[in-house]
Structures are given as C-alpha cells and as structure tokens.
Chimera marker file (.cmm) of the C-alpha trace (Angstrom):
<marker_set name="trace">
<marker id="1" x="124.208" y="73.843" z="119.859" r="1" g="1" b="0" radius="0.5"/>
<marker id="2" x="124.000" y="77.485" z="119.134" r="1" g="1" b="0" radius="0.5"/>
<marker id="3" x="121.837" y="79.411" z="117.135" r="1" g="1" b="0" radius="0.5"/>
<marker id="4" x="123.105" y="82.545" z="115.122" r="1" g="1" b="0" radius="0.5"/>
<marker id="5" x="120.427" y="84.797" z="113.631" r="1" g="1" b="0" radius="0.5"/>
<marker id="6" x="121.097" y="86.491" z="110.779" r="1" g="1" b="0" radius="0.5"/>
<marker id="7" x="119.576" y="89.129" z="108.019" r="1" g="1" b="0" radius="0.5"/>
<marker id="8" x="120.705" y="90.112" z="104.191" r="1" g="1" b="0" radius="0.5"/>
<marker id="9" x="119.057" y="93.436" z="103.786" r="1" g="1" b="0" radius="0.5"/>
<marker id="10" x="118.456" y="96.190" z="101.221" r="1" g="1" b="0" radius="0.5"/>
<marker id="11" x="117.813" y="99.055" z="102.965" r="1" g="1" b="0" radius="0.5"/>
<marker id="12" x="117.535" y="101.492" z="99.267" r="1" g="1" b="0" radius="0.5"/>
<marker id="13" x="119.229" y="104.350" z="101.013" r="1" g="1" b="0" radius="0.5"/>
<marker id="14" x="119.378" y="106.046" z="97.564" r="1" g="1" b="0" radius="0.5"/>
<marker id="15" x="118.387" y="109.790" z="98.474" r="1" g="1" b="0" radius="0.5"/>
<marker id="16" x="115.186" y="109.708" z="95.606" r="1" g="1" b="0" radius="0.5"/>
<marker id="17" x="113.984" y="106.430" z="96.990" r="1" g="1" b="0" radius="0.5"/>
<marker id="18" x="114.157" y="106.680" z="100.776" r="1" g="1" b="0" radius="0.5"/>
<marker id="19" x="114.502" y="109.298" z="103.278" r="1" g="1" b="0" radius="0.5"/>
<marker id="20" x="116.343" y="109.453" z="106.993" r="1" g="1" b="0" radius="0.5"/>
<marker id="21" x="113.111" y="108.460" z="108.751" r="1" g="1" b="0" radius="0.5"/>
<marker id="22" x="112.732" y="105.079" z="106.716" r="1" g="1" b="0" radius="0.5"/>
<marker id="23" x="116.586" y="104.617" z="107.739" r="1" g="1" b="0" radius="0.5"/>
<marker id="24" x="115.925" y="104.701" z="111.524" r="1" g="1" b="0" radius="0.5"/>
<marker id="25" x="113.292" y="102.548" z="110.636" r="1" g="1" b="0" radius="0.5"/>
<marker id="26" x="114.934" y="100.584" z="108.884" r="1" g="1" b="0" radius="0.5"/>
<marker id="27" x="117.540" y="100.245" z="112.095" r="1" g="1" b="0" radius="0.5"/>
<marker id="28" x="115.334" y="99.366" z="113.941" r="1" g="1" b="0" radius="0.5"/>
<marker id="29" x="113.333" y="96.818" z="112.507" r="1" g="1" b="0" radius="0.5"/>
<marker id="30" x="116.758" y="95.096" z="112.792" r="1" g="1" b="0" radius="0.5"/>
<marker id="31" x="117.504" y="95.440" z="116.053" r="1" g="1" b="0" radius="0.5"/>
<marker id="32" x="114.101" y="94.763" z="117.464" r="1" g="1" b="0" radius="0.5"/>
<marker id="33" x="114.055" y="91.341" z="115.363" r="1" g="1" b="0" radius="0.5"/>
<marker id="34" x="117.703" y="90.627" z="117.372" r="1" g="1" b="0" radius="0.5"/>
<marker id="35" x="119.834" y="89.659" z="114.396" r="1" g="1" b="0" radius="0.5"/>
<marker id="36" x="123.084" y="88.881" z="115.374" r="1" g="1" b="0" radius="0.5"/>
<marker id="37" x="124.715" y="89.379" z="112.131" r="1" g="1" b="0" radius="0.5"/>
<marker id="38" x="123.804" y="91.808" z="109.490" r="1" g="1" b="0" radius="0.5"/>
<marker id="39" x="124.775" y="92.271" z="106.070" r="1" g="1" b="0" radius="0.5"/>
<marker id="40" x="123.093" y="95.685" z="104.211" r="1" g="1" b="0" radius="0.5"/>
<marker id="41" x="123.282" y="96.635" z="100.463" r="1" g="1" b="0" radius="0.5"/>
<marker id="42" x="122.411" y="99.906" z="99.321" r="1" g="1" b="0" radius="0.5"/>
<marker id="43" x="123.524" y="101.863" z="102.640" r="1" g="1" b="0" radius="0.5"/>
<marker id="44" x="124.220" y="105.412" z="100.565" r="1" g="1" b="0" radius="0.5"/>
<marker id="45" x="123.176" y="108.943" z="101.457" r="1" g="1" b="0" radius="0.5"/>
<marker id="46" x="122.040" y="107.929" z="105.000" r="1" g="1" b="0" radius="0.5"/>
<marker id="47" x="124.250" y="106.066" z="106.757" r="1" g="1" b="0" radius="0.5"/>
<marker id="48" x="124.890" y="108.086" z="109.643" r="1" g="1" b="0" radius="0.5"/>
<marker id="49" x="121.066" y="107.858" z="110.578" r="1" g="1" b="0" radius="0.5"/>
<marker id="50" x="121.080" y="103.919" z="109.681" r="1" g="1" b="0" radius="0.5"/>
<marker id="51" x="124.435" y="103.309" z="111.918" r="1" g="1" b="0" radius="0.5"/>
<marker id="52" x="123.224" y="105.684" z="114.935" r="1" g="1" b="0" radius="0.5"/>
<marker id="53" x="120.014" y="103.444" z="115.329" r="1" g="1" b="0" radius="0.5"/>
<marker id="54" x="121.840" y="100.284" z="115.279" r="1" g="1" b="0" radius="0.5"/>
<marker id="55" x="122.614" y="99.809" z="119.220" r="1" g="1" b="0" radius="0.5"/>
<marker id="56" x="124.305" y="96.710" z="120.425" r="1" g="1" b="0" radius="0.5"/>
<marker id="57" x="126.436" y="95.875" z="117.628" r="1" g="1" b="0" radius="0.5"/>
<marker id="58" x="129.793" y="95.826" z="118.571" r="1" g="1" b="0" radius="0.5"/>
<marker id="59" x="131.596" y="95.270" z="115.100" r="1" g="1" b="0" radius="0.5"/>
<marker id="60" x="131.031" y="97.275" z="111.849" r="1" g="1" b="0" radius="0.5"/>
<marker id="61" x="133.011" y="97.079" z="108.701" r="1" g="1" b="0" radius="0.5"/>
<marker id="62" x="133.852" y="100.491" z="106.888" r="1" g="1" b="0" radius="0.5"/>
<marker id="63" x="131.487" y="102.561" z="104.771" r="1" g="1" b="0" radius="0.5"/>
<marker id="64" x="132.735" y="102.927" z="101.146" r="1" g="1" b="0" radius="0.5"/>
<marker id="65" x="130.914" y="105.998" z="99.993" r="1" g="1" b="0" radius="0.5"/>
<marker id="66" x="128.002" y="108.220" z="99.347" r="1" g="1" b="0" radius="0.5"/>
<marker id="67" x="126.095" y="108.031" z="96.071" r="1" g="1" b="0" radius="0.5"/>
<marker id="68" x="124.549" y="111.011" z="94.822" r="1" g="1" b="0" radius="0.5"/>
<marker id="69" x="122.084" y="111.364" z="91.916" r="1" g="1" b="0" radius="0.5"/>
<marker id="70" x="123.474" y="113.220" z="89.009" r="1" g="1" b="0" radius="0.5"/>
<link id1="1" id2="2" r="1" g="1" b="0" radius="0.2"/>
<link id1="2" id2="3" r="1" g="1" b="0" radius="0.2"/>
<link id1="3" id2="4" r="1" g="1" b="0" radius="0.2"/>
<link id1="4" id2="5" r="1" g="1" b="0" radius="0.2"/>
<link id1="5" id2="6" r="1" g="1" b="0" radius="0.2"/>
<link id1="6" id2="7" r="1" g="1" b="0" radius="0.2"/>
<link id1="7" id2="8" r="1" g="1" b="0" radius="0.2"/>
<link id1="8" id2="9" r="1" g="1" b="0" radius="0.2"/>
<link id1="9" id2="10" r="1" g="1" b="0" radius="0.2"/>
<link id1="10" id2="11" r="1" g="1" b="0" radius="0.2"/>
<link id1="11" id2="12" r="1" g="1" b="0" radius="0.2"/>
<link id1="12" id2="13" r="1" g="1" b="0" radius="0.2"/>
<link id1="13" id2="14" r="1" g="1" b="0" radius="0.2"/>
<link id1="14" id2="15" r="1" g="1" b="0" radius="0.2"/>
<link id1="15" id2="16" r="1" g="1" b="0" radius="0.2"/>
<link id1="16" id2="17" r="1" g="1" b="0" radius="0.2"/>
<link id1="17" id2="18" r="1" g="1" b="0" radius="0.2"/>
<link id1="18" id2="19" r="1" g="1" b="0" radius="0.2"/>
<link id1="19" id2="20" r="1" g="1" b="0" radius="0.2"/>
<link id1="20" id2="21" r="1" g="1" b="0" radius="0.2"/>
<link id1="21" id2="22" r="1" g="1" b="0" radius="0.2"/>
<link id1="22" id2="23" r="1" g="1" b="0" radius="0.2"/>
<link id1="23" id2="24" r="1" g="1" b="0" radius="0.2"/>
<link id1="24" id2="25" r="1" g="1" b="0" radius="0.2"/>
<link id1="25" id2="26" r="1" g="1" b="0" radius="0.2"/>
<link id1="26" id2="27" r="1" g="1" b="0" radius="0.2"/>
<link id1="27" id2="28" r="1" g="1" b="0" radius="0.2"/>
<link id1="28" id2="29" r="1" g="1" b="0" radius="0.2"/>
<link id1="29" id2="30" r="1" g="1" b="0" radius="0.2"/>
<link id1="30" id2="31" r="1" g="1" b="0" radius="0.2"/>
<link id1="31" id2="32" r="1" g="1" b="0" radius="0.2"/>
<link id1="32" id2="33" r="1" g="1" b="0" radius="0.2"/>
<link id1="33" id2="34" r="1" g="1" b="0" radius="0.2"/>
<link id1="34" id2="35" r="1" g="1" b="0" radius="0.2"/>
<link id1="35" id2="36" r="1" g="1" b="0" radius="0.2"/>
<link id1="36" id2="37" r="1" g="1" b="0" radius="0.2"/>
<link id1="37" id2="38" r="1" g="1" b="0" radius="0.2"/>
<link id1="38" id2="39" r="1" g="1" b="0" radius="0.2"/>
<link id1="39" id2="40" r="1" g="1" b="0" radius="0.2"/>
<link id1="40" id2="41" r="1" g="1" b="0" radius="0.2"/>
<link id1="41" id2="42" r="1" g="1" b="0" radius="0.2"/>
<link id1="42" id2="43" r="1" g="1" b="0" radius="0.2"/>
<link id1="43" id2="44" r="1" g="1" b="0" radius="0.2"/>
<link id1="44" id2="45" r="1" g="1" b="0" radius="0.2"/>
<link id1="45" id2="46" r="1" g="1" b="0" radius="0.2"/>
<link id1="46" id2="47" r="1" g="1" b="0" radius="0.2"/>
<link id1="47" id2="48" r="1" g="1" b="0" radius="0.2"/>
<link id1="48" id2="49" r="1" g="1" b="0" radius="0.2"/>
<link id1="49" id2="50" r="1" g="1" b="0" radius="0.2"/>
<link id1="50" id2="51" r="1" g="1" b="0" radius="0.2"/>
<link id1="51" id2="52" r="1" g="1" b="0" radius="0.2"/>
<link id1="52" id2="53" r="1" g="1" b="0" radius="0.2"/>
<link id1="53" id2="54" r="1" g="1" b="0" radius="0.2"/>
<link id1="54" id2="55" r="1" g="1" b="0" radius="0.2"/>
<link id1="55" id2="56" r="1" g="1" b="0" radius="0.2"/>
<link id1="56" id2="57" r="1" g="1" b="0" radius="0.2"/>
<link id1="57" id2="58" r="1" g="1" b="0" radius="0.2"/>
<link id1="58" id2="59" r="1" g="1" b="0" radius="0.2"/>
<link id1="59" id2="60" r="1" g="1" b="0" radius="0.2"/>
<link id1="60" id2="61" r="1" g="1" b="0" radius="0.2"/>
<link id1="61" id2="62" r="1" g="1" b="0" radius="0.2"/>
<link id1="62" id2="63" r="1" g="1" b="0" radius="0.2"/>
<link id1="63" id2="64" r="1" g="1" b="0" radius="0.2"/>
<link id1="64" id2="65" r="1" g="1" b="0" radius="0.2"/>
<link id1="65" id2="66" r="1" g="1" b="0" radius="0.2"/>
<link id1="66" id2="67" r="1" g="1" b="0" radius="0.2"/>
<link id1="67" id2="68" r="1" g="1" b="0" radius="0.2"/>
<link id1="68" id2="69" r="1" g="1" b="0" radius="0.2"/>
<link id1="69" id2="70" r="1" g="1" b="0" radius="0.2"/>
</marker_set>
C-alpha cells in the first residue's frame, strides 16, 4: 500500500490581491504539510517567490505567463 498526499491550491497571486510575502507563505504552508503532489491555479505576478520556497520538489511543469492588471 502506498499513500500519496496531495493538494489543489489557489494561491491568488494576482498582484492587487496578494503580495510576495503571502507567496512564501503560501510555499510553505505546502511544504510543511508534505504534499507530494501539487497542483496551483492562479500562480501570476509572483512566481519566482512561490517556486524559490518550494524545496524538495524535484519536478515542475512550465510557467505560462504573468498577468498584469490593466
């Protein structure tokens, strides 16, 4: 038997809702709970802050964008 641990996410990194510190937060809320697979929505204007927290993931897929408010 093996158990997998995984976490769907919206971390709101929209740059009027959120701001870098609730990012690395947000990364690591995820990798104190130990998830070993994690999906995020809404990973905009701060993904470099949100990645760089993430330690011990070995795997990411690519980052589409940035959104900026117009």
């Amino acid at each position: 038997k093996v158990t997998v641990k995984m976490v769907n996410y919206n971390i709101g990194g929209l740059p009027w809702m959120t701001s870098a510190a609730k990012q690395t937060r947000n990364a690591e809320f995820i990798v104190e709970n130990g998830y070993d697979i994690v999906a995020v929505q809404e990973d905009f204007n701060y993904h470099s802050t949100f990645a760089g927290g993430l330690t011990g993931y070995n795997y990411a897929t690519n980052h589409t964008g940035v959104c900026v408010k117009t």
